[in-house]
Structure formats: structure tokens, C-alpha cells
C-alpha positions as CSV (number, residue, x, y, z in Angstrom):
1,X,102.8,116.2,143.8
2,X,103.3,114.1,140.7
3,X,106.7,112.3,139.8
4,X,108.6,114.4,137.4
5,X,110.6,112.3,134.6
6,X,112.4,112.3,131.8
7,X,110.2,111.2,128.8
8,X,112.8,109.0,127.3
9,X,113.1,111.1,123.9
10,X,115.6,113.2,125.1
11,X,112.8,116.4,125.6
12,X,112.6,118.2,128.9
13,X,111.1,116.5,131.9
14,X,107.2,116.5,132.2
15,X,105.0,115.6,135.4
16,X,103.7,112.0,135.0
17,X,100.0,112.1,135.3
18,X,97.8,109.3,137.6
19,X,97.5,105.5,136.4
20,X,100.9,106.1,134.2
21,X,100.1,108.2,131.5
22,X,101.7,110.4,129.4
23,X,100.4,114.0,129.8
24,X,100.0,116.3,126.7
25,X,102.3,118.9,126.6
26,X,100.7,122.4,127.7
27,X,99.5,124.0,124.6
28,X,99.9,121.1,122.5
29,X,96.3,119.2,121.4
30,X,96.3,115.8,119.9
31,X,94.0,114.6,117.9
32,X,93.1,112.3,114.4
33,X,95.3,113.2,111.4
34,X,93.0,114.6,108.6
35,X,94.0,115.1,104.9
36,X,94.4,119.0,105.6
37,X,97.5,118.3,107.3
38,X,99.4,116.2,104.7
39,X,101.8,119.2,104.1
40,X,102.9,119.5,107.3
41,X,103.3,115.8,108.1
42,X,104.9,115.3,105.0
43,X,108.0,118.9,105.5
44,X,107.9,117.1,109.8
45,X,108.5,113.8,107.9
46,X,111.3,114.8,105.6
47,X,112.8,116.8,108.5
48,X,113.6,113.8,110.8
49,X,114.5,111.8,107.3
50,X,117.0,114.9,107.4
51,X,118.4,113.7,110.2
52,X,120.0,110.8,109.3
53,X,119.0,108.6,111.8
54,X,114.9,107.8,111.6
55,X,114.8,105.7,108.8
56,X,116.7,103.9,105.7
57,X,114.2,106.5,103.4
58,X,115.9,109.2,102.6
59,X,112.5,110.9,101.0
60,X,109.1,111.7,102.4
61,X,106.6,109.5,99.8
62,X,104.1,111.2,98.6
63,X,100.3,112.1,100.4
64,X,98.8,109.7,97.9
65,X,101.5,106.9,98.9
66,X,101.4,107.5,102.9
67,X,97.6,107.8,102.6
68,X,97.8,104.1,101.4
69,X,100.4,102.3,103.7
70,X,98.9,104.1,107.0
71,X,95.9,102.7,108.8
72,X,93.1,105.4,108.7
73,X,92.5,105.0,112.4
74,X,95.5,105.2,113.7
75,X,97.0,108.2,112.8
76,X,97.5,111.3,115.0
77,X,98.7,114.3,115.2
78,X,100.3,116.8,117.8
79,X,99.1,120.7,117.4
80,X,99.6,123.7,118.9
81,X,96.8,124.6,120.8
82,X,96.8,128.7,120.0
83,X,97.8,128.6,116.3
84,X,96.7,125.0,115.0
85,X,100.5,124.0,113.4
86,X,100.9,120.5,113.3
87,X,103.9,119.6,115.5
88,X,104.5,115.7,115.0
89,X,102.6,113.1,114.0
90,X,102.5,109.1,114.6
91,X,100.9,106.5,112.5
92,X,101.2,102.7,111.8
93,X,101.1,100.3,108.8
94,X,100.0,96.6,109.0
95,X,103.1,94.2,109.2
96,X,101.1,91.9,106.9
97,X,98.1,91.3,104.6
98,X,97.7,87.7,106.6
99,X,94.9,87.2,108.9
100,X,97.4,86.0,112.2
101,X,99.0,89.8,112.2
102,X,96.0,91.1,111.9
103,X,96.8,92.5,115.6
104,X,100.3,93.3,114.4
105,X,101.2,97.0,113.2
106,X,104.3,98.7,113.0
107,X,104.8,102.5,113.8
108,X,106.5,105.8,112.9
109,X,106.4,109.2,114.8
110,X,107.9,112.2,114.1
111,X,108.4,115.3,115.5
112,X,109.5,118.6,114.2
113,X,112.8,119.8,114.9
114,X,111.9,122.9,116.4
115,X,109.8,121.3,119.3
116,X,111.8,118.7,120.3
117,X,112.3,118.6,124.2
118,X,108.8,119.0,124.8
119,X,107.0,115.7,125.5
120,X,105.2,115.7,122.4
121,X,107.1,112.2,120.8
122,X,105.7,110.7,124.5
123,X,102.2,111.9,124.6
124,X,101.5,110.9,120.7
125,X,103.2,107.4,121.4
126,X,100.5,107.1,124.1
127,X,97.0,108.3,121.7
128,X,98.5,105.7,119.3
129,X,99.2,103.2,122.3
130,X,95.2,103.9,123.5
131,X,93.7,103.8,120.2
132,X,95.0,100.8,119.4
133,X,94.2,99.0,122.3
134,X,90.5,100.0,121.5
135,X,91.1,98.3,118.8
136,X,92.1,95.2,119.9
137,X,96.2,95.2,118.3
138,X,98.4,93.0,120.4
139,X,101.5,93.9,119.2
140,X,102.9,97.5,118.2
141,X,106.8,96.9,116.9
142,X,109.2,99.6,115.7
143,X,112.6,99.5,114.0
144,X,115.0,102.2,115.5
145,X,118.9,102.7,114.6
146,X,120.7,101.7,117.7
147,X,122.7,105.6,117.4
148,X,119.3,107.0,118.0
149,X,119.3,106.5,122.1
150,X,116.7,109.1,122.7
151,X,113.9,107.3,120.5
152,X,115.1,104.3,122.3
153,X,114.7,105.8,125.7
154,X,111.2,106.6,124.7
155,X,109.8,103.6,123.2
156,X,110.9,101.6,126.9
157,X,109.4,104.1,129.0
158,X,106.1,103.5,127.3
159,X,106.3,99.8,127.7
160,X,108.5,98.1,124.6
161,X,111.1,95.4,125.0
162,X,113.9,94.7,122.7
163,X,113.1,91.9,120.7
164,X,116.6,91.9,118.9
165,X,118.9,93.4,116.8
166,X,118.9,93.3,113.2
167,X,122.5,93.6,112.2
168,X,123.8,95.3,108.7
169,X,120.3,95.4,107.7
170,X,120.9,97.8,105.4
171,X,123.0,100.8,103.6
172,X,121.8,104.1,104.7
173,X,124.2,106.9,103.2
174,X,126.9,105.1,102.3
175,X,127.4,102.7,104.9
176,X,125.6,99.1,106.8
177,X,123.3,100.5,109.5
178,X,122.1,98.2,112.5
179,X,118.3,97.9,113.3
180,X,117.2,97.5,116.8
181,X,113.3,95.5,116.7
182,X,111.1,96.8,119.2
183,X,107.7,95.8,120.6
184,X,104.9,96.6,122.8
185,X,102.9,94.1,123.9
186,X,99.2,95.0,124.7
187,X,98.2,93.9,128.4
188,X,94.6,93.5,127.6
189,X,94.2,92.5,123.6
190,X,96.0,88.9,122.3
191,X,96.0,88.1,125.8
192,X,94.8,84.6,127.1
């Protein structure tokens, strides 16, 4: 009988599948972000901006805009397997045009507010975490508010350290907010 854990994103505990892999959710399908689902990424998007405590943005960019930062092939999607609704999505910019990080990228995921609690932040952290070890990135980092524990629970179960802590980094809302740095090392690409 598998383990069962907590994912770390404060969602319901899931079995944890052979080798250490995240499952996918039951009914949930993941698969390649495609231009057809910019409306939904962008209302999931602007839902966790919502929040208050995903990022300093307070608005969702535009398609056009996200379409531009994100790399192409790295961007995923969570959907529900009956009915084809995007769910959450994941996705990652460069961390510089320079050819050293070329094997540095820095992610975002997202997941709508209705379907927290379900493994779905987990299991698109690890398609991004296998794609780009196909592609040979060494380092995947994140910024996360320290008040946000449950994104922080996640990002160490699927293998990121804290780097640091960025403090007063920036006004969000009125008042200094705190960045915590996070990174995933890859085991196989950068490596000596």
C-alpha cells in the first residue's frame, strides 16, 4: 500500500506513487498549455493575484504579454478529465538573457480557488520539474511570501531549499512584504 502524505500545499492528502512521484489527481489530466486556454489561465491567474499573497502584481498581464515572458516549453496545464476546464497552470520565465543562466528559470503556478485541496499545485510542480529536466535546466527558483506556508510546504516536498530571505523587498498593498528565494537543484543536469 503506498505512503499517504500531505502534498505540502495545504490540499488533501494523496497516495505517493513508486520512485517518489507526485500522482495526478483522479480526474485531473495535465498536459502542454495551448493558446486556447489563455482565458482561463489568465481569470486562475488573477484569482490567486486576488489573494494577496502570490505575488507583488496585483493584475493578470495580458495573453500577448504572458505569451512573451513564459518559455513555450514549459508551460502546463491541470484539466478536468470529464469536462476539459483548466484547473491551474505552471509555467517559467528565464532569470536572464545571459548564456551562464541559460539552465536557470524561475516559476509560477496557480491554481483555482475552487480546487484547492486536491494535489493539483503538486502534480503540475512535478510535469514542470520533468520537463525541464529533459531539458537540461539546473536550477528552478521561486520567490514565495513567507505568510504563504502552504506554497512553502509544497515547493520542499518536491525538492527546493531555501536559498534566503529577501527582506522588505517590496510594497504590496500598502505595506514592505518579505520574499523567501527558493531553488531546486536538478540531480542530473548542471551536475559535474
Amino acid at each position: 500500500m503506498p505512503e499517504i502524505s500531505e502534498n505540502g500545499s495545504g490540499e488533501q492528502p494523496v497516495a505517493t506513487p513508486p520512485a517518489g512521484r507526485v500522482p495526478v489527481p483522479p480526474g485531473v489530466t495535465i498536459r502542454p498549455m495551448r493558446g486556447d486556454d489563455a482565458g482561463a489561465v489568465l481569470a486562475i491567474y488573477q484569482a490567486g493575484l486576488d489573494g494577496g499573497e502570490a505575488s507583488f502584481e496585483t493584475e493578470a498581464p495580458t495573453w500577448d504579454a504572458f505569451d512573451r515572458a513564459k518559455l513555450p516549453e514549459h508551460r502546463h496545464v491541470a484539466t478536468d478529465t470529464a469536462t476539459g476546464q483548466v484547473l491551474g497552470w505552471i509555467a517559467v520565465t528565464a532569470v536572464s538573457g545571459r548564456c551562464v543562466y541559460a539552465g536557470v528559470v524561475e516559476h509560477s503556478v496557480y491554481v483555482h480557488p475552487d480546487h484547492h485541496g486536491r494535489g493539483i499545485a503538486a502534480a503540475l510542480l512535478q510535469a514542470l520539474i520533468d520537463s525541464t529536466e529533459a531539458a537540461g535546466i539546473w536550477t528552478i527558483q521561486s520567490g514565495v511570501f513567507p505568510e504563504n506556508a502552504a506554497s512553502l510546504r509544497l515547493h520542499a516536498r518536491a525538492g527546493f531549499r531555501t536559498v534566503g530571505v529577501r527582506e522588505r523587498l517590496g510594497r504590496h498593498h500598502g505595506r514592505w512584504r518579505d520574499v523567501v528565494l527558493l531553488e531546486r537543484r536538478s540531480t542530473t543536469a548542471g551536475t559535474p
